[in-house]
C-alpha positions, 0 to 999 in steps of 0.5 A: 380785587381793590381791598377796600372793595373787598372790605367793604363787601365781605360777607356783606349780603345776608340771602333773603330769597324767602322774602317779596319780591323773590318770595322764592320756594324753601328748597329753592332759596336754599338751593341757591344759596348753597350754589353761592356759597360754591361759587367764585362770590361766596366771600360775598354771603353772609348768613341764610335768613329764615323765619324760626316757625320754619327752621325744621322745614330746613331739615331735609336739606341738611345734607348739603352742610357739615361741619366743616362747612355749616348752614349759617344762619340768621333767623327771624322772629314772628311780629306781634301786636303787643307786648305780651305776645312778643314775649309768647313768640319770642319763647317759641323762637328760642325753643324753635332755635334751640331744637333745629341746633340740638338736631343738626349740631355743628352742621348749622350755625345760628347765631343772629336773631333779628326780631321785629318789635310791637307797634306801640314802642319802647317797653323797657321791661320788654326789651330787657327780659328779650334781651337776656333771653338772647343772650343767655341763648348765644344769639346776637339780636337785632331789635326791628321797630315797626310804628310807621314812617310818619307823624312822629317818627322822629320822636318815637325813634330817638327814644326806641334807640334809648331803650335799646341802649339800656337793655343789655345789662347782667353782662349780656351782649348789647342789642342792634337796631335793624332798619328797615330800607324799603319794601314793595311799595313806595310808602316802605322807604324811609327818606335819606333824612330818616335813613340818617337819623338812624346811623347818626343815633345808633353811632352816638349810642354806639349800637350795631346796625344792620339792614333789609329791604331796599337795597337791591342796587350799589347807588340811589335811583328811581325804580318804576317797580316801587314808583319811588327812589330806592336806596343804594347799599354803597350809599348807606354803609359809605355814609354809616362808616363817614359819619363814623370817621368825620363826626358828620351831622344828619345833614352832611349824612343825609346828603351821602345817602341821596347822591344819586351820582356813581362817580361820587363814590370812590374805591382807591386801593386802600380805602373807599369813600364819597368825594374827598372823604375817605375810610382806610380799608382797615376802619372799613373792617373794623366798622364792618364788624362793630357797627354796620355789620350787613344787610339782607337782600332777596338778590344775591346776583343783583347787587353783585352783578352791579357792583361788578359794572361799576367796576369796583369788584372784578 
């Protein structure tokens, strides 16, 4: 194993297998990640994520997690159309969460929330009662904004990363941004200078990042199922933890992320990169785990399995 590889990708697929395009049954997403987690990958995955209305369906599958080995969780909160039904969901998810841990104890572990935001934008006052709420609950949260990719994206999201840089207050835990990479149709995927946007606002404001949605494959390419490019997972976290390192602009960042050439990305022994730019191994862990923590897949096989191909993991 290459340790920058090995940096780079542990715990780094969060199992999505309830979520378009798998859409899998309950009983069989989370049979399989059970599997993965048996198996020769499983320093691979990361958390099971499941929307929080459907925590206690997961109750007669607990005997396949202890406490020596527990269900690590990711759960996710419902979308709302307003302010004040964000609110109302949001108190369902922390009684939902805290019911399911009260029954299960140290067999499950939950403690990510990754809540999706109404449409109209950044309401301070709603975030800052969200973001406490979490806190005081033990769970790392991530703020997912849904106002569309257009019009004036550019705009809305400078000031949605503002707000969440000035949530966290009383000693709460500073929330993340969850970006969403694509979907099943093309008009899901936000371009590689939107893509950059984001790494480059979350990096100045220092919030954490992660991902979902897209990133099925280690390098961009043009996929016929959605009729557009899809962006790579190696493409989005090299240029994340590049711009990090080397101060790079959106430009410089933009470019990484639309690099369709596999050669361009290079796994030395201790540290990986695109071209001449290179991250230690080291930073990758430390980058990992304070600004592009992971990314939600409904395919644990695909991205492993492709990864592997490029000969990078063994």
């Amino acid at each position: 194993m290459i340790s920058s590889a090995r940096a780079l990708m542990e715990q780094l697929l969060d199992y999505a297998g309830l979520f378009p395009p798998a859409a899998l049954p309950l009983e069989q997403a989370i049979r399989n990640y059970a599997a993965y987690r048996d198996g020769r990958d499983a320093w691979m995955l990361g958390r099971f994520i499941i929307p929080a209305a459907q925590l206690e369906k997961l109750s007669p599958y607990m005997p396949m997690f202890s406490g020596d080995r527990p269900l690590q969780l990711s759960v996710l909160g419902t979308r709302s159309r307003d302010a004040e039904e964000c609110l109302r969901l949001f108190g369902d998810t922390l009684q939902q969460t805290e019911a399911f841990r009260g029954k299960h104890g140290s067999s499950v572990n939950i403690d990510v929330l990754e809540l999706p935001l109404p449409p109209a934008g950044a309401d301070r006052r709603l975030l800052d009662e969200i973001a406490a709420g979490a806190s005081e609950h033990g769970l790392r949260l991530f703020f997912e904004w849904t106002f569309p990719l257009d019009g004036d994206w550019g705009s809305r999201i400078e000031e949605a990363l503002d707000a969440v840089k000035c949530c966290a207050g009383q000693g709460g835990m500073q929330p993340g941004v969850k970006l969403r990479t694509g979907g099943v149709t093309s008009d899901a995927f936000p371009s590689p200078e939107q893509v950059a946007a984001v790494l480059i606002g979350c990096r100045d404001r220092e919030l954490a990042l992660k991902f979902t949605a897209g990133l099925h494959h280690p390098v961009r390419m043009y996929r016929e199922e959605v009729k557009t490019e899809m962006h790579g997972f190696l493409n989005v976290f090299v240029a994340g933890m590049l711009a990090h390192v080397y101060k790079l602009d959106r430009n410089k960042t933009a470019e990484i992320l639309a690099d369709k050439d596999p050669d361009s990305f290079v796994f030395l022994p201790n540290a990986l990169g695109w071209r001449t730019l290179t991250v230690s191994a080291d930073e990758v862990r430390r980058l990992r785990n304070l600004a592009l923590c992971s990314y939600g897949s409904c395919s644990f096989d695909e991205p492993r399995d492709e990864l592997r191909e490029l000969k990078s993991i063994e």
